[in-house]
Structures are given as C-alpha cells and as structure tokens.
C-alpha positions in Angstrom: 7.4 -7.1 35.4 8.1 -10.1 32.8 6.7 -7.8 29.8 8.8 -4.4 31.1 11.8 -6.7 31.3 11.4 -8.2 28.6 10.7 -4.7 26.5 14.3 -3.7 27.7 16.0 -6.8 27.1 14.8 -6.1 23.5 15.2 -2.6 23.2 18.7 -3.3 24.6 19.3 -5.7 21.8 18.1 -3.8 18.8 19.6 -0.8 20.0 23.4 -2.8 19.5 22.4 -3.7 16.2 21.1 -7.8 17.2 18.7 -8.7 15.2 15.3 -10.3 17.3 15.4 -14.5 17.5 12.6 -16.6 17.6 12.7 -17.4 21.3 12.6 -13.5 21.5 9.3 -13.8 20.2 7.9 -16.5 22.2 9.1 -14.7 25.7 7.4 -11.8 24.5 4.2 -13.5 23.3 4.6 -15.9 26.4 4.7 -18.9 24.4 7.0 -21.5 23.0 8.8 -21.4 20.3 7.2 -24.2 18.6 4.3 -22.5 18.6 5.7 -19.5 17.2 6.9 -21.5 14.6 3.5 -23.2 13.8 1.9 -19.8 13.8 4.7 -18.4 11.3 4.6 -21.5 8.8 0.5 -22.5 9.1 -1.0 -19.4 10.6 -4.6 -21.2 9.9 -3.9 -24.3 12.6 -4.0 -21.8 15.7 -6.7 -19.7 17.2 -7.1 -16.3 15.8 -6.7 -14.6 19.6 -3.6 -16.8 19.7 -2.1 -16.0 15.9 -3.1 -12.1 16.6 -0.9 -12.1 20.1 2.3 -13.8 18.1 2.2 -11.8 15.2 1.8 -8.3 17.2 5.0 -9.6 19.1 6.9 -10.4 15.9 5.6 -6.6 14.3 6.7 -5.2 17.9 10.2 -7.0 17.6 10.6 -6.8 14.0 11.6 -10.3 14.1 11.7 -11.7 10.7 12.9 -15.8 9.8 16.2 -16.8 9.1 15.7 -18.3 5.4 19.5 -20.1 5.2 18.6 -21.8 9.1 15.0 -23.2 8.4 17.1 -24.7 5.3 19.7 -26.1 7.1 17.2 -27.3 9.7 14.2 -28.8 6.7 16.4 -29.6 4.4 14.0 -27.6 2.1 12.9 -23.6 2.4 9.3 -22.7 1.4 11.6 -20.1 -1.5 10.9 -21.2 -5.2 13.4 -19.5 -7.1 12.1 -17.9 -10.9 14.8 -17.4 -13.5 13.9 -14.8 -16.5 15.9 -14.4 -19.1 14.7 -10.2 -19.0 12.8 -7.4 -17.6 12.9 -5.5 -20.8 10.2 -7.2 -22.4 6.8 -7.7 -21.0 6.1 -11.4 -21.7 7.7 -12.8 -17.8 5.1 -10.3 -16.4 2.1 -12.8 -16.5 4.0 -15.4 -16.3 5.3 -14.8 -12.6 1.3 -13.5 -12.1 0.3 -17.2 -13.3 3.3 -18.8 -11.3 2.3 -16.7 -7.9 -1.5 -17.3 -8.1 -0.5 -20.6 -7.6 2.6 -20.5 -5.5 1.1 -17.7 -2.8 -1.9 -19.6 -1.3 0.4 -22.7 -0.4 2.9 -20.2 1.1 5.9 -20.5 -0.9 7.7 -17.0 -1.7 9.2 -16.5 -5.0 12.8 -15.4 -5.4 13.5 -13.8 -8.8 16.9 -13.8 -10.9 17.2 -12.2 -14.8 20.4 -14.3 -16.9 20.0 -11.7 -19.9 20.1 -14.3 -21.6 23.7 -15.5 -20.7 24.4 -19.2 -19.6 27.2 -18.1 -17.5 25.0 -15.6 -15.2 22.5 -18.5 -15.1 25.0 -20.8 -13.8 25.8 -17.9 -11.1 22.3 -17.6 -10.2 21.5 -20.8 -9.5 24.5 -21.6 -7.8 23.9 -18.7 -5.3 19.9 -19.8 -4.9 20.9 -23.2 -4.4 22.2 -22.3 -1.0 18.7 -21.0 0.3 17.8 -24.9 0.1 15.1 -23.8 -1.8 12.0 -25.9 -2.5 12.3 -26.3 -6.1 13.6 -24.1 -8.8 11.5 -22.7 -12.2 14.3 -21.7 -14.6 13.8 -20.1 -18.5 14.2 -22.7 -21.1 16.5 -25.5 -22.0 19.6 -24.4 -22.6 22.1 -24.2 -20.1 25.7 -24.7 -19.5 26.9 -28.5 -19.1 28.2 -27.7 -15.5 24.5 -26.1 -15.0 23.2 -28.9 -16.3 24.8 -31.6 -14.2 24.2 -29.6 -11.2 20.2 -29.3 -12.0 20.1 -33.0 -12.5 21.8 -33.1 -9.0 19.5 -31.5 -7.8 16.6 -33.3 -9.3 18.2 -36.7 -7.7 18.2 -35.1 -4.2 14.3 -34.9 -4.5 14.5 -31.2 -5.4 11.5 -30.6 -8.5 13.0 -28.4 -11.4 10.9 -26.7 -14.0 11.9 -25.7 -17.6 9.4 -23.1 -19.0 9.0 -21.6 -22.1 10.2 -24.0 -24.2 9.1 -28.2 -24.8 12.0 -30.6 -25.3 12.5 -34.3 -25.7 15.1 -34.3 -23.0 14.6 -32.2 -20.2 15.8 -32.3 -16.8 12.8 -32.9 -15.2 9.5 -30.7 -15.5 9.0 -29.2 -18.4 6.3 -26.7 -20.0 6.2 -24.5 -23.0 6.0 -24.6 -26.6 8.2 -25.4 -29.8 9.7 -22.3 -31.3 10.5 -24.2 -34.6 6.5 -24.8 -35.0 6.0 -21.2 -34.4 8.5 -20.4 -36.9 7.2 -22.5 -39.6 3.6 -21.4 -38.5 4.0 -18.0 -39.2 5.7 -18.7 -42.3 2.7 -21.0 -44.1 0.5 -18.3 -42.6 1.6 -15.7 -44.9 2.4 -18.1 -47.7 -1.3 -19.2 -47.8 -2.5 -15.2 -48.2 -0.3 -15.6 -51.6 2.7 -13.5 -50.1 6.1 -14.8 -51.7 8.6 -12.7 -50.6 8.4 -13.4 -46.4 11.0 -12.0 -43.8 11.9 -12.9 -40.4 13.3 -9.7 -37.9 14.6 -10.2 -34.6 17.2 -9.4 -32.0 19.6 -10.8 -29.7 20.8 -13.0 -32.5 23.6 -15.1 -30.7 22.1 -15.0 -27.4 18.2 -15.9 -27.6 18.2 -19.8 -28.6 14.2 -19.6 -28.7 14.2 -17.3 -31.4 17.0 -18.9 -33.3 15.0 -22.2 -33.2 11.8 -20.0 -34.6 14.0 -18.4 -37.6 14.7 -21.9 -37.7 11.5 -23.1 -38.3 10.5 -20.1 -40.4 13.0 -20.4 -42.9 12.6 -24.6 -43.2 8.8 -23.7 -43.9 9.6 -21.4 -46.5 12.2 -23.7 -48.2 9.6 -26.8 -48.4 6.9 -24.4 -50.2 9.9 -23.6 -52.6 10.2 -20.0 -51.1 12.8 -17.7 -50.6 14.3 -18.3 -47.0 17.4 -15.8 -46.7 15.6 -12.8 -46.2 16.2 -12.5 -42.1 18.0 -9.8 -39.9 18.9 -10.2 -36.7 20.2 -7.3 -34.7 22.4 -8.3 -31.3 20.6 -5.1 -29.7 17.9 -6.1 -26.9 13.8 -5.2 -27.8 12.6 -1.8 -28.5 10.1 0.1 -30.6 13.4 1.9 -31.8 15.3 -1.4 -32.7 11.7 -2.6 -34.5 11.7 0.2 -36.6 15.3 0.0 -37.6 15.6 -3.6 -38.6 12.3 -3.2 -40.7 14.0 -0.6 -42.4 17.1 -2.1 -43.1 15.3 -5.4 -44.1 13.9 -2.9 -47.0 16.6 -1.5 -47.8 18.2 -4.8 -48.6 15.2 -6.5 -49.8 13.3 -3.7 -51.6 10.8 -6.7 -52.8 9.6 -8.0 -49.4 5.9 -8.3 -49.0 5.8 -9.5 -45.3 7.2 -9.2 -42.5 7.4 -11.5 -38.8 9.2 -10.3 -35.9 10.4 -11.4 -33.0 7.7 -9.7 -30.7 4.9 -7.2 -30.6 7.6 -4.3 -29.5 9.4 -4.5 -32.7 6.4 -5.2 -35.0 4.6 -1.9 -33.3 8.1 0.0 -33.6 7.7 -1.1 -37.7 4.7 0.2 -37.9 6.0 4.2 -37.0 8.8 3.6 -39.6 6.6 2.4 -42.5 4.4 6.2 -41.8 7.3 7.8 -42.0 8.0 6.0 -45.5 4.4 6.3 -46.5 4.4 2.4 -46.7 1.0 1.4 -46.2 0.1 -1.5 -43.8 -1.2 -4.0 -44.8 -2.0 -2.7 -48.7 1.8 -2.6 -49.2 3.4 -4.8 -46.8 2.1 -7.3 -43.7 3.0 -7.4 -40.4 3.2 -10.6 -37.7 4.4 -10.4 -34.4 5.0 -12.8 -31.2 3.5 -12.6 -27.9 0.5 -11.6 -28.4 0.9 -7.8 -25.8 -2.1 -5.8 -25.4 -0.2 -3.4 -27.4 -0.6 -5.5 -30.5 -4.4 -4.9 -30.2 -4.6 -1.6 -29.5 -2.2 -0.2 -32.4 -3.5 1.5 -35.5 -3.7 -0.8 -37.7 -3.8 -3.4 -34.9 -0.8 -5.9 -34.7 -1.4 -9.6 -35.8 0.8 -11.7 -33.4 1.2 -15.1 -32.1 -0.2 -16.0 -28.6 2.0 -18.2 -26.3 -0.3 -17.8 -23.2 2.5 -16.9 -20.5 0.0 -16.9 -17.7 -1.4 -20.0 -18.3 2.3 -21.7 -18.7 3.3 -20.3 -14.9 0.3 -21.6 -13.7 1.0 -24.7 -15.0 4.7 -24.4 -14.5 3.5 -24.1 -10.5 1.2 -26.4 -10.8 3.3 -29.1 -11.8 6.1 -28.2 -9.1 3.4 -28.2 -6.3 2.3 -31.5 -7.3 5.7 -32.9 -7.4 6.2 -31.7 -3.6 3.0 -33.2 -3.2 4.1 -36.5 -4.1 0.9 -37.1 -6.4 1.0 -39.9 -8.8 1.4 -39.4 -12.5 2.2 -35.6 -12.3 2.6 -34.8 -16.0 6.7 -34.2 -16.8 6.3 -32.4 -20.1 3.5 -30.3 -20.9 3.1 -28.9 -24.3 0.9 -25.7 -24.0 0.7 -24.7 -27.4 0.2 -21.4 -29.5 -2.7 -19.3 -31.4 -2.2 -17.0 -34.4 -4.5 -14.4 -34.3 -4.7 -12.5 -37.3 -5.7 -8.3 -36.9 -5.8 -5.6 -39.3 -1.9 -5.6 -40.0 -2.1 -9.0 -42.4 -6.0 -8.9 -43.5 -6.3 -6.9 -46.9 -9.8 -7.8 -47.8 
C-alpha cells in the first residue's frame, strides 16, 4: 500500500509540473534521506543491493540534485567551471579530455563557458558561475578585466582554488600552468634564422583580441631584431581561424613582401590553409618558401608536405591544470602554484630542404 501510494503521490506531482525532491526518493526507496544523499555523492560507501534500490528510485522519479541548494547548504558544489576562449579551434579539445580524466573519477562535473576572447564576456561568465558555489574555477589565461580580477582574488581568499591555463606569469592569481608565448615567438624565429632564412614572417588572427599571440609576435619579432633581422614583416587579420583566413593572409603577406622566405603562423589551421594557396601559385613548399605552425594538430602531420608546428601539449596542461586544483581541495602541502609546461618544435617536411 506504502509503494501504490506512494507511486500516485508522485505521479500526482509530476503530472502538475513539481519536480521530484530528495525525500521523494527516500519514501520511495524506503530510506532516509541521508542515505540517499550518501549514495548520490559516494555511491562506493553503500552496499551494491542498497545503491541499485536508490538509484532505480531516483531513474523511476527522475529526481535529479538541486546544484544552487547543495551550494547554499556546502558552501562549495562538486561543479568546476572551464573557461575557453573558443570552439573554433581544436586546441581546448584535449585540454578538457586532460582536465576531465582527472576531474571525473573524484566526481566533480565540469561546467563549460567560451569568452571569444572578450574580457567583458569573461567577466559575465564568471560572475554567473560564481553563483553555483562551485568548487574551484579553471579559467583561459592571464588577462582579465580589473573588476574580474579583484573578484578572482576574492575568491581565492574565501578558500576557493583558481587556475590560469595556457599561459605562465610572474603574478598570477593563484594556480597557474602553461607556457610563455614570447619564448615561442622568439623560438620559432632563431629556428628559421639558423636554416639561413633572412627574410621571416609572422601570420595570425584575432590581432586586438588574442593577447597570447600578441605576446608570440612579440617574441618573434624581438628575436629577429637581436640577430639584426628584419622584424616588420607580420599580418594580423581580426577574422577568427580558418583554412580560408590561412590561405589569405599568406597571400597577402606575398603580395606585400614578394621577398619572404618563411613563413610562422598562428596555428596549424592557417599554416595547412597556406599550403592550398601556394599550389594554386605554383609556390613550392619548402624549395621556395617554409612553413611553421602552432599547436602541433594531427592535421599538421598528415598534410602533403607535412606541417612543421610547435607542440604546447594541451592534454598534458588540463591534467595538470586538474591536478593542481584537486590537490589544492586536498589541502596537500607544497602544491606547486606555477607550473611551467613547456614547448617542442618539431620540424616536418614543410621547413626541411635537404
């Protein structure tokens, strides 16, 4: 009689549109709601007959947690929210993979946001994830709004762990893991200079909005100027990535620059995009003209010629991105602030001429 009741008590419920609660569950389970709870937040503490009964009733009910209440009621959620700057290019891909392999198992749920590179839809976004109490936030380099910036801190100060990825600084907020985008620059630039190229271009996009690849033109050009090289041949284009944008730029770069002899862009997109232009001006690559990109896709290996490119090891950095929030919940001693995770040229068919 207590499960027929109970079944129409629910269906009653549902039916105006009330969503199920977690004593709902419990009366249906016939158990309390503390134990509900304890099956719902460490499924691996209670018997499997036990864990098999609740979670049938909370399928049957479609009962599902109130994120903003276990806040309120914690203080913390088990929600880490991710901020990416896109979705156009593939790059954040294994970099969430890396930051849920670790995140997953302990049983903390990602909640993803994209700024488009924009400060003030940053500020937005964290602003609005902020009110899920979440457990700590992983947010896309070190630039941010002042008023974004105070309120991290904030947040830091209330015990809250915040990660900066893709990008090392000597100030950050709190946790911080990536790389410096002024040593790739210049990397790339004494790459081609020591292959005897002199006449070196940088092409990129998003020129006001993407700091990181303003600090690697940065780099690139301060390279070339110390090995008393010309340093002025760079286009940016404000358009987001493409292979269409790729080709483009490289053209226009020629067009200007008629003398160029190589060529680093800001990803493997636009270098592969370069490529299908210089066929269709009979350029050949690498006899006439070389070719660097960043990131280091899978597409850069499998293009004809294959793509030389720079690999920044996103998978690795949300890993350690993860990693180094987890440990900071954790409360384990000498958790590493600042890591610096590096970068690898590797050189394919697209700059080797032997």
């Amino acid at each position: 009689m207590k499960t027929v009741g109970g079944n129409r008590r629910n269906r009653t419920a549902r039916s105006q549109g009330k969503r199920a609660t977690l004593r709902d569950v419990a009366q249906r389970a016939g158990v309390s709601s503390i134990t509900v709870s304890r099956v719902l937040r460490e499924p691996d503490k209670v018997s499997p007959l036990l864990r098999q009964r609740i979670l049938s009733a909370v399928e049957e009910l479609g009962y599902f947690a109130n994120q903003v209440a276990s806040g309120l009621a914690s203080g913390a959620s088990r929600i880490v929210p991710v901020l990416i700057p896109t979705l156009s290019t593939a790059l954040f891909i294994p970099f969430l993979n890396g930051v849920r392999a670790e995140l997953d198992p302990r049983g903390y749920e990602v909640l993803l946001g994209t700024t488009e590179y924009r400060e003030e839809v940053e500020t937005q976004l964290i602003a609005t994830f902020l009110g899920w109490f979440p457990a700590g936030l992983i947010v896309a380099g070190v630039d941010h709004a002042p008023v974004t910036r105070q309120r991290l801190a904030n947040v830091v100060a209330s015990g809250v762990p915040v990660v900066e990825y893709m990008e090392v600084t000597d100030s950050p907020i709190d946790i911080n893991v990536g790389l410096s985008h002024r040593a790739v620059g210049a990397a790339a630039a004494r790459f081609f200079a020591a292959k005897g190229y002199r006449h070196i271009a940088y092409a990129g996009t998003l020129g006001t909005l993407d700091k990181r690849a303003a600090r690697r033109v940065e780099g690139f050009q301060k390279a070339l100027h110390a090995l008393c090289l010309p340093s002025h041949y760079v286009l940016l284009s404000e358009e987001p990535f493409s292979f269409s944008v790729g080709g483009r730029v490289f053209g226009q770069l020629l067009d200007a620059y008629p003398m160029i002899e190589a060529m680093f862009f800001a990803n493997d997109e636009m270098a592969a995009g370069a490529l299908g232009e210089a066929r269709r001006r009979g350029i050949r690559i690498p006899q006439d003209l070389a070719i660097m990109g960043f990131n280091d896709y899978e597409i850069a290996s499998l293009m004809t010629p294959s793509i030389s490119s720079i690999n920044v090891n996103p998978l690795e950095m949300g890993r350690l991105a993860a990693r180094q929030l987890l440990a900071t919940l954790d409360g384990v001693p000498g958790t590493e602030k600042r890591i610096d995770t590096g970068f690898a040229i590797i050189e394919r068919e697209t700059t080797n001429r032997t």
